[in-house]
C-alpha positions in Angstrom: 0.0 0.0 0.0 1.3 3.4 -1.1 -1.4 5.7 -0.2 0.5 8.8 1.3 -2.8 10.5 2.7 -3.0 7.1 4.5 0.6 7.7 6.3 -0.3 11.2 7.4 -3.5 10.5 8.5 -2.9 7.5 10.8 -0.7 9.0 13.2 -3.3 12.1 13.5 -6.3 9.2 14.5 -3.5 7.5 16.8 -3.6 10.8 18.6 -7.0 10.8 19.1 -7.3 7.4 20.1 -4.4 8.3 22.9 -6.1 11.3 24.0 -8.5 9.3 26.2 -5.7 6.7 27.0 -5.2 7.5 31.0 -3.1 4.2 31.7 0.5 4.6 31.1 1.2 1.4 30.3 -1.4 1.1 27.6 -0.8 4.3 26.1 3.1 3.6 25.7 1.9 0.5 23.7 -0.5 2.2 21.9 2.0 4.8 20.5 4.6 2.0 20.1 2.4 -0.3 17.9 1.1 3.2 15.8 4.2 4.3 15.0 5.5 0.7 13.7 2.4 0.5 11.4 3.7 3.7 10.3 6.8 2.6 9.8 5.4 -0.1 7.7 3.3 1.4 5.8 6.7 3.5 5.0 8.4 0.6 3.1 6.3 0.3 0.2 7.1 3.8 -1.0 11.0 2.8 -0.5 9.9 -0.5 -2.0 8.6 1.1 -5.4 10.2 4.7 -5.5 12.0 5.1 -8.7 14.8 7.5 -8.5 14.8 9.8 -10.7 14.2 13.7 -10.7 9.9 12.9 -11.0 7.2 13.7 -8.1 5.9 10.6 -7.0 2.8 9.1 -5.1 1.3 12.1 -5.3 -2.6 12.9 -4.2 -4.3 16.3 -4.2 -7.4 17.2 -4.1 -9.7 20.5 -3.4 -9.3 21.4 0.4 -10.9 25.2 0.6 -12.1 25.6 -3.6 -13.0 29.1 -2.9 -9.4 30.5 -1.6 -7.9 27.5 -5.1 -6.2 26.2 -1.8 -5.7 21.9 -2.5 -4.3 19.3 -0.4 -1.5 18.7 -2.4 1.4 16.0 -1.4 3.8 14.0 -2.9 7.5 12.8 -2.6 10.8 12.9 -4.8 14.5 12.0 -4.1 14.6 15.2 -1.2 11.4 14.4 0.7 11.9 10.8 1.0 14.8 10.5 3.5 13.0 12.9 5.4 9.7 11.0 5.7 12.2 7.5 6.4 13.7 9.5 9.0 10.7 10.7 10.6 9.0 7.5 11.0 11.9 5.4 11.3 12.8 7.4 14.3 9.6 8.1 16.1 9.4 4.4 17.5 12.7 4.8 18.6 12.0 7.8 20.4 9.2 7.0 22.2 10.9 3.3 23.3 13.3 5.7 24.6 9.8 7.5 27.0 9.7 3.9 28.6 11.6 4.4 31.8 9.0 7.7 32.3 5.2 7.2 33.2 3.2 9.4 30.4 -0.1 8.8 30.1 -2.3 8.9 26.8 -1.9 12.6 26.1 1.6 12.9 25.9 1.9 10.4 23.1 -1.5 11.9 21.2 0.9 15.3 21.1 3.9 13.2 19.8 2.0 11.4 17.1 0.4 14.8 16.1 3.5 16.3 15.9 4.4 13.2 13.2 1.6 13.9 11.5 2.4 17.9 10.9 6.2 16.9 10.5 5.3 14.3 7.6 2.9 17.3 5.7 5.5 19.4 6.1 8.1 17.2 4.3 5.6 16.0 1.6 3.2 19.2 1.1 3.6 20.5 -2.8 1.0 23.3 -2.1 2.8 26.6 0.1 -1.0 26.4 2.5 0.2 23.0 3.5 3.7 23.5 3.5 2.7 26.2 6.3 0.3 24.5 8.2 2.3 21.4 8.3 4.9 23.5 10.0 2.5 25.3 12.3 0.8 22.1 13.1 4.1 20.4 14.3 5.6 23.3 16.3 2.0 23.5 18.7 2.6 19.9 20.6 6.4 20.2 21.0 5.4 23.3 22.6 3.1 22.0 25.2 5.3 18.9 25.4 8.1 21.3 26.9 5.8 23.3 28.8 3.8 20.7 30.5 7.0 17.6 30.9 9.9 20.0 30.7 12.4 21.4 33.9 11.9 24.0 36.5 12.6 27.1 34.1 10.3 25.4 31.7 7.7 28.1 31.0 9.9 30.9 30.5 12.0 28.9 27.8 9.3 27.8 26.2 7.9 31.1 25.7 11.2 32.1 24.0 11.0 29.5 21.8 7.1 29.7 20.7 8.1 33.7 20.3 10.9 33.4 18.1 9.2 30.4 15.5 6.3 32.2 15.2 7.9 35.5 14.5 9.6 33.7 12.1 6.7 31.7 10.4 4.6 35.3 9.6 7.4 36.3 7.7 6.9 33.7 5.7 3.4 33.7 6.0 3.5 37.2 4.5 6.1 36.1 1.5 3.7 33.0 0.6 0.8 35.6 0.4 2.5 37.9 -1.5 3.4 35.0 -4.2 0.3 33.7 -4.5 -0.9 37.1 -5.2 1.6 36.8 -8.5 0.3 33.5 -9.5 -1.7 34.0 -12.9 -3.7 30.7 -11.8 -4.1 32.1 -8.1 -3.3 28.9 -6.4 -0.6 28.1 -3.8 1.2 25.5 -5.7 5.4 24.9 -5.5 5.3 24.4 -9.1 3.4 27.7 -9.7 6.0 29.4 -7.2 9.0 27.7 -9.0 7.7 29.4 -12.5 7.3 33.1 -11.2 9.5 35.3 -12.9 10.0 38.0 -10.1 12.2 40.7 -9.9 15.6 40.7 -8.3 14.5 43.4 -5.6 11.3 41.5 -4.4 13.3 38.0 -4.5 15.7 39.6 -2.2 12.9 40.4 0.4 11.4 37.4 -0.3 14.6 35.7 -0.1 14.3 36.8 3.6 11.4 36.3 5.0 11.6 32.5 4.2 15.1 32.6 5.1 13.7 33.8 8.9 11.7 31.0 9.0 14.2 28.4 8.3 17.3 29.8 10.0 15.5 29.9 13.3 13.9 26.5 12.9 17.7 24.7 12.0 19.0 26.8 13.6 21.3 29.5 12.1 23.6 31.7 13.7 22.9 34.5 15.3 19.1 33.4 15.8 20.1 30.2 17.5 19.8 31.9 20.9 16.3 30.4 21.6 18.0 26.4 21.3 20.5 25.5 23.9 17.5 26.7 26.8 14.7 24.9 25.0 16.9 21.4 24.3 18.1 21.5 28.1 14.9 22.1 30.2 13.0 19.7 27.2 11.9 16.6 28.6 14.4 13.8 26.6 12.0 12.9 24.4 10.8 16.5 23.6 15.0 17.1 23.0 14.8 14.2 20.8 11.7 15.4 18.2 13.5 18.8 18.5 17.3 17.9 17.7 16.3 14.6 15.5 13.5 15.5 13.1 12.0 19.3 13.6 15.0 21.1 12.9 15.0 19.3 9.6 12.3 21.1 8.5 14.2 23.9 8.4 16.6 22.6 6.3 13.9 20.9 4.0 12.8 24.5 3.6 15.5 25.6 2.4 16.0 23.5 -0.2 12.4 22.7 -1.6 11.1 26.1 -0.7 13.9 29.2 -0.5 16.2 28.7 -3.1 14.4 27.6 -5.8 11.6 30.0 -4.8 13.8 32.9 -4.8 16.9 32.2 -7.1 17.7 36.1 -7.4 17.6 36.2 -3.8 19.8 33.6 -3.2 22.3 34.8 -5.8 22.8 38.1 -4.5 22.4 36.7 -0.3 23.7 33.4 -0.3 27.1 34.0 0.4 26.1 35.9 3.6 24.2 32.7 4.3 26.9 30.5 4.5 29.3 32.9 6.6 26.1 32.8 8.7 27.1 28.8 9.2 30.0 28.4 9.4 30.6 31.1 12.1 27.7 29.0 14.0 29.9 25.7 13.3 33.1 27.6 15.2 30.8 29.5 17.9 28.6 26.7 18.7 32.0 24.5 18.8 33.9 26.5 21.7 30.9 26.8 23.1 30.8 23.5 23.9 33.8 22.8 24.6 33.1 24.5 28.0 29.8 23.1 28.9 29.9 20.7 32.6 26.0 19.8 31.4 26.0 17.3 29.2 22.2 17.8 27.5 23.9 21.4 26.6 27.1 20.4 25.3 25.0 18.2 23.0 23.0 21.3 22.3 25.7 23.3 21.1 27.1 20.2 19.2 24.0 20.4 17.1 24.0 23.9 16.2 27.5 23.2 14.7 26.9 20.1 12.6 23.6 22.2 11.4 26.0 24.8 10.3 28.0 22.4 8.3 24.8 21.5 6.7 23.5 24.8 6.2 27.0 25.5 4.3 26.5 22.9 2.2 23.5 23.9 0.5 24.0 27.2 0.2 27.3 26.3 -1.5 24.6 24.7 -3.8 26.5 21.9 -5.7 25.5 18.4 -5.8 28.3 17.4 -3.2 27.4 20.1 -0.8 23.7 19.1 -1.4 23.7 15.4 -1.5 26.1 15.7 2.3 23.3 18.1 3.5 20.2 15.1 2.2 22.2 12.1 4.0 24.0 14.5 6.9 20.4 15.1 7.9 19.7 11.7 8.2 22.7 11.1 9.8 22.6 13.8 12.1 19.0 12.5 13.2 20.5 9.2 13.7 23.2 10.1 16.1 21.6 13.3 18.2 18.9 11.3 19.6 21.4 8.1 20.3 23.5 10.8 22.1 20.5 12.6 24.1 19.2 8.7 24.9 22.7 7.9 26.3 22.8 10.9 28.3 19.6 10.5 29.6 20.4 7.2 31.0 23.2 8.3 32.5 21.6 11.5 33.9 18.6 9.5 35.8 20.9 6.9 37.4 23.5 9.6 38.8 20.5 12.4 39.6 22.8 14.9 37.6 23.6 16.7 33.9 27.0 18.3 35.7 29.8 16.3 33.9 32.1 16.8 36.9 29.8 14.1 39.6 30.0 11.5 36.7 32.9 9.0 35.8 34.0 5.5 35.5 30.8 4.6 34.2 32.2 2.3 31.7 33.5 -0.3 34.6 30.2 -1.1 35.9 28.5 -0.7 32.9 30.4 -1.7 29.8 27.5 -2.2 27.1 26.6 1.0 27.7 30.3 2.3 27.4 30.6 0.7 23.7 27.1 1.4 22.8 27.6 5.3 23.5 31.4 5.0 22.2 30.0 3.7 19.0 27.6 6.5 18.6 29.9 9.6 19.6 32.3 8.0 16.7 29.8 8.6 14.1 28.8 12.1 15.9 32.2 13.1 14.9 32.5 11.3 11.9 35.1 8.9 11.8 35.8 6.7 8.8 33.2 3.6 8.6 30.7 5.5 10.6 27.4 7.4 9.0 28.4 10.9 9.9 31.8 10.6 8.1 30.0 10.6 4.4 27.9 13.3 5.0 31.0 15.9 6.1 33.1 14.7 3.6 30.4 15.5 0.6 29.7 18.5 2.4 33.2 19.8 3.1 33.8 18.9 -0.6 30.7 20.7 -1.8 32.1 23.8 0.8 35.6 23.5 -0.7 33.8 23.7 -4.2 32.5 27.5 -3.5 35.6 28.1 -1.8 38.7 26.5 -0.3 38.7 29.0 2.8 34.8 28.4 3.8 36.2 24.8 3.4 39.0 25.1 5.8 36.8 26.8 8.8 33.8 24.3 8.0 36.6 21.8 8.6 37.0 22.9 12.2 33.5 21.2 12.9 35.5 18.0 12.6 38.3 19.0 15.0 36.2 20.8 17.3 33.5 18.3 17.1 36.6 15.7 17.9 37.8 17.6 21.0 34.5 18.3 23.0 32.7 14.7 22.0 36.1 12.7 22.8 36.2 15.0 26.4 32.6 14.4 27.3 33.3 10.3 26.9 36.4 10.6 28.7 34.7 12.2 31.7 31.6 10.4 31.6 32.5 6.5 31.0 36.4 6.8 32.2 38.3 7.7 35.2 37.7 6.1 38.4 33.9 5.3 39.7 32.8 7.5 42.4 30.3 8.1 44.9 27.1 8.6 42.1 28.7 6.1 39.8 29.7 3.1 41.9 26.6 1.2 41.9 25.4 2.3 38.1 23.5 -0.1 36.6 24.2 -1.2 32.9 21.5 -0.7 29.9 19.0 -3.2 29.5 15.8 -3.9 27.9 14.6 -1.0 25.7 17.4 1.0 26.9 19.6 -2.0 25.1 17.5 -2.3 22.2 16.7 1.7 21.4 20.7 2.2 21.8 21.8 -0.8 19.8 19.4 -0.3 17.1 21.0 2.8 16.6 24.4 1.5 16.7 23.7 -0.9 13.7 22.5 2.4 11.9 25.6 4.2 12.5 27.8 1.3 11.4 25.4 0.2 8.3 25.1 3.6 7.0 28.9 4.6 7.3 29.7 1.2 5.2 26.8 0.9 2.6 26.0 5.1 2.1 25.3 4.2 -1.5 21.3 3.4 -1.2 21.0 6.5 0.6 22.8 8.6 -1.8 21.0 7.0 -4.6 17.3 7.7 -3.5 18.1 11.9 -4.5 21.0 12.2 -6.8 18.7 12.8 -9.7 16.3 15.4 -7.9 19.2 17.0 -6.3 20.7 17.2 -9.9 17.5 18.4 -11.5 16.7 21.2 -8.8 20.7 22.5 -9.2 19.9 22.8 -12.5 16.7 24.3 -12.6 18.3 27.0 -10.0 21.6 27.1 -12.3 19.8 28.2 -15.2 17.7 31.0 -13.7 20.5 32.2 -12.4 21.7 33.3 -15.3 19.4 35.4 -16.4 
């Protein structure tokens, strides 16, 4: 069955059904066994997508006639690893809520927030491109509020202030283009054939790019991330680092670009400074975090940057590191947050300094998180060392000094990462640490699942790759040519 209105309607009626779910233990399985169903209904669309440059699966059909506004949705080569990552990870991520007792309505606000990640990712009309992304940021928001730490409320507030700031800019551009349309429709393909003037691609160059660099995020408007990822509960941290800020990247490439070529012609380098002085900020930054959830924080802010630098270096290297680094990226982050989060609830502390020796009394645990810091940093034979290769060689394309500070993610990245596993598996057990107990059960299963990940991808990239070569080469090219005029 390939019926994509199917997919992104069945985790919205799992939500409902887990709305009136008040037993924790029922609800848990509830969520578990909808999101595998999702999953599987997944496959068949990897089962029978051809890759080339084409739209596929796609449905639309008349949601508000009067306003010419349809329910339009389909995938290519660029959406694809985006919906495989979304529902490949959200069983993961809630196996991971196992060790906490949520009842019926957390998991209704996680499944919803699949659903509006998943229009977000396969809308091909700008209405449902917008209220896909709307849709997804309301239950991360009460997620945080109601489940997150002590200073939850006024973090929250910071973060709901700066996305939605962000999103009426782009409201306001996606208003103003379908104002332009001759056929007065919201469509991407009636976007992508507006011939606009270089002055009004510029500001709408800008309003989308709001959107999407807060989203990622992009320096300087990353302030809002390191407070919301911190007082998060781990699983909100995980839907925020491991899929939602992908949508900002998705936007970027399906929406800004292509949108506004003239824009990005004459603001595109200031982009990718943007980056990469997020990639050395966010770095040193964490180099000198003691709270582990935060030093992971700032880690992602820099391997965003790296990403962010690849597309708008906008080659097929740069762009084919940013498709699989996102996967990637996804991947590790919430194996990382997971880890952290075990370690944090047996030791009753973030601070790096009270932990230690972990690794003697619990050594699957030690390998299992050693495995997944290795492909954080991207070592050779892991699934993050691909992805910043392509994208340091699409970086080194538009320039060989962008390349060489983009590099520094992978020393930096090195440094901090390899100092926050010496400090919290090695050293001598203490006082918090003495009587840890090792992973087991979902703990072991969550963490090794994405150990095999890590490993399989960083040996066999190829498939990956494969699924958007020809739409990443098609959309460069469409880009390339308006360029020129």
């Amino acid at each position: 069955m390939d019926n994509l209105f199917i997919l992104l309607l069945l985790p919205v009626l799992g939500a409902i059904m887990l709305a009136f779910v008040k037993q924790a233990r029922t609800a848990r399985q509830l969520a578990l066994l909808v999101s595998l169903v999702s999953l599987g209904l997944t496959i068949p669309f990897l089962l029978n997508f051809v890759p080339d440059a084409s739209m596929q699966f796609e449905q639309r059909f008349a949601w508000i006639p009067s306003l010419n506004i349809y329910f339009h949705i389909g995938i290519d080569g660029i959406s694809l690893p985006m919906v495989l990552l979304t529902n490949g990870l959200i069983p993961l991520i809630i196996l991971t809520s196992f060790s906490y007792n949520y009842k019926g309505g957390f998991y209704a606000l996680v499944l919803f927030m699949q659903a509006g990640m998943l229009l977000t990712f396969t809308a091909l009309d700008a209405f449902a491109f917008y209220v896909g992304w709307e849709v997804a940021l309301i239950p991360i928001y009460f997620i945080c509020a109601l489940w997150g730490g002590e200073n939850r409320i006024r973090v929250n507030l910071k973060f709901f202030i700066y996305t939605f700031l962000g999103s009426l800019f782009m409201l306001a551009a996606i208003i103003y283009l379908h104002l332009q349309v001759p056929t007065d429709d919201y469509q991407l393909t009636s976007f992508y054939q507006l011939a606009l003037d270089a002055s009004t691609q510029r500001w709408i160059f800008w309003a989308f790019f709001l959107a999407f660099a807060i989203k990622m995020p992009i320096f300087p408007f990353h302030t809002w991330q390191p407070d919301t990822y911190t007082e998060a509960p781990a699983t909100g941290t995980m839907l925020l680092a491991g899929i939602m800020l992908k949508m900002g990247v998705y936007g970027v490439i399906r929406w800004l670009i292509p949108v506004a070529p003239l824009g990005f012609a004459a603001y595109g380098q200031l982009a990718l400074i943007l980056c990469l002085i997020g990639v050395v900020y966010a770095s040193i930054i964490a180099f000198k975090q003691q709270d582990v959830k935060r030093l992971v924080a700032y880690s992602s802010i820099a391997h965003v940057g790296l990403i962010g630098a690849g597309i708008f270096a906008w080659n097929v290297q740069g762009l084919q590191g940013a498709i699989i680094q996102m996967v990637n990226h996804g991947i590790s982050v919430v194996g990382l947050f997971f880890a952290l989060d075990i370690v944090a609830r047996r030791v009753g502390t973030r601070d790096m300094a009270a932990m230690g020796g972990i690794a003697k009394p619990a050594p699957a645990l030690a390998i299992l998180f050693l495995v997944i810091v290795m492909g954080a940093v991207g070592l050779p034979l892991t699934n993050g060392f691909i992805g910043e290769f392509l994208l340091l060689l699409g970086v080194y394309d538009y320039g060989i000094w962008y390349a060489v500070f983009g590099g520094l993610t992978l020393i930096l990245g090195a440094v901090y990462m390899l100092r926050l596993y010496q400090k919290v598996m090695l050293g001598e057990v203490n006082e918090r640490t003495t009587t840890f107990g090792d992973v087991k059960g979902t703990e072991w299963l969550v963490l090794s699942i994405i150990v095999v990940l890590v490993i399989g991808i960083g040996i066999f990239p190829k498939p990956l790759l494969n699924l958007s070569e020809a739409a990443v080469t098609e959309l460069i090219d469409k880009v390339g040519v308006i360029n020129k005029y």
